[in-house]
N, C-alpha and C positions, 0 to 999 in steps of 0.2 A: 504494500500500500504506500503510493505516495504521502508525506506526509508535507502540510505549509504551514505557516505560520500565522498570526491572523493578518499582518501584511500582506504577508504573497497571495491571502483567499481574497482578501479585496481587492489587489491589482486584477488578480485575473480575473474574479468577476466582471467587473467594470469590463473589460477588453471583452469577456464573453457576451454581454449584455450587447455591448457596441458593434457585434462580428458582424460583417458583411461578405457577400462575395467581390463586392465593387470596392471597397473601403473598410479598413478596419487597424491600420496602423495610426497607434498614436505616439506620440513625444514625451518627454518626462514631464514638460511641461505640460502637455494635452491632458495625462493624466491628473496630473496632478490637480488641474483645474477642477475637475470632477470630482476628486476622492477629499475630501475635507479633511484635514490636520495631519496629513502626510506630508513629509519633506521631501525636497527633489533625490536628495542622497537614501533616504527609506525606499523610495519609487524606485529607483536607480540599482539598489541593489537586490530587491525582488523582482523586476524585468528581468535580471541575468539569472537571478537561481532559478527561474520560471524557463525563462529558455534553457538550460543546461537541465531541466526535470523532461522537457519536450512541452512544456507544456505554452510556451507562446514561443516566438520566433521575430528575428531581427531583421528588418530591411532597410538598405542605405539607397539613397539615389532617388525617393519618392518626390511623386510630381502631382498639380491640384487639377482637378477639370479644366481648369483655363491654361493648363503646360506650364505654370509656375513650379521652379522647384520649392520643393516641402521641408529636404532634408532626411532625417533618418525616424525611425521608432519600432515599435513593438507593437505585436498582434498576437491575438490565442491561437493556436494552432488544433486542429480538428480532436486530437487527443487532449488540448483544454477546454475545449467546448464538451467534449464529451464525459471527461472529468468531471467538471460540475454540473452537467447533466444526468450525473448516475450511471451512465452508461459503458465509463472505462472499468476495465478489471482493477482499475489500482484506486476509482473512486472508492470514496466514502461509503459503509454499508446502510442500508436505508431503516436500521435501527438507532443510526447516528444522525440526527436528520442538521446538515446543511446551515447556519445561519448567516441571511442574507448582512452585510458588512454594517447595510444601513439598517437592521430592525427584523425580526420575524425570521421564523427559519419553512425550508421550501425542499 
């Protein structure tokens, strides 16, 4: 079983809540603007533990609808989405139930 911390469950959440197939990488700061009382260096070092578990992934060289460059960030990757979806072998068992970062568990 993967295990996260309660940082790394709220970086990825967020990233999983946000996934797209057209868009889904954010920045430290992207994140951060979302996750309330997180710091860039807290963000910054659960996006790498999170990719080094598989469970988001890093792209550099992103560009916006209009062909502006972006820059770089992080996104979940189909075994983080599925992660906290319940559906990976190394998710959480569904006696353990989930709680969302902001309130209520799911």
């Amino acid at each position: 079983m993967i295990k996260l911390n309660h940082i790394e469950r709220k970086v990825l959440m967020f990233l999983v809540e946000e996934f797209s197939d057209e868009f889904g990488y954010f920045s430290f700061q992207g994140i951060q603007g979302n996750i309330p009382g997180l710091d860039r260096k807290q963000i910054r070092r659960a996006c790498r533990s999170l990719a080094r578990k598989g469970l988001t992934k890093y792209a550099r060289g992103l560009w916006t609808d209009d062909g502006e460059p972006r820059g770089s960030g992080y996104a979940a990757t189909d075994e983080g989405v599925n992660f906290i979806n319940g559906i990976s072998e190394f998710a959480p068992k569904s006696t353990d139930p989930v709680q969302h970062p902001w309130g209520g568990a799911f």
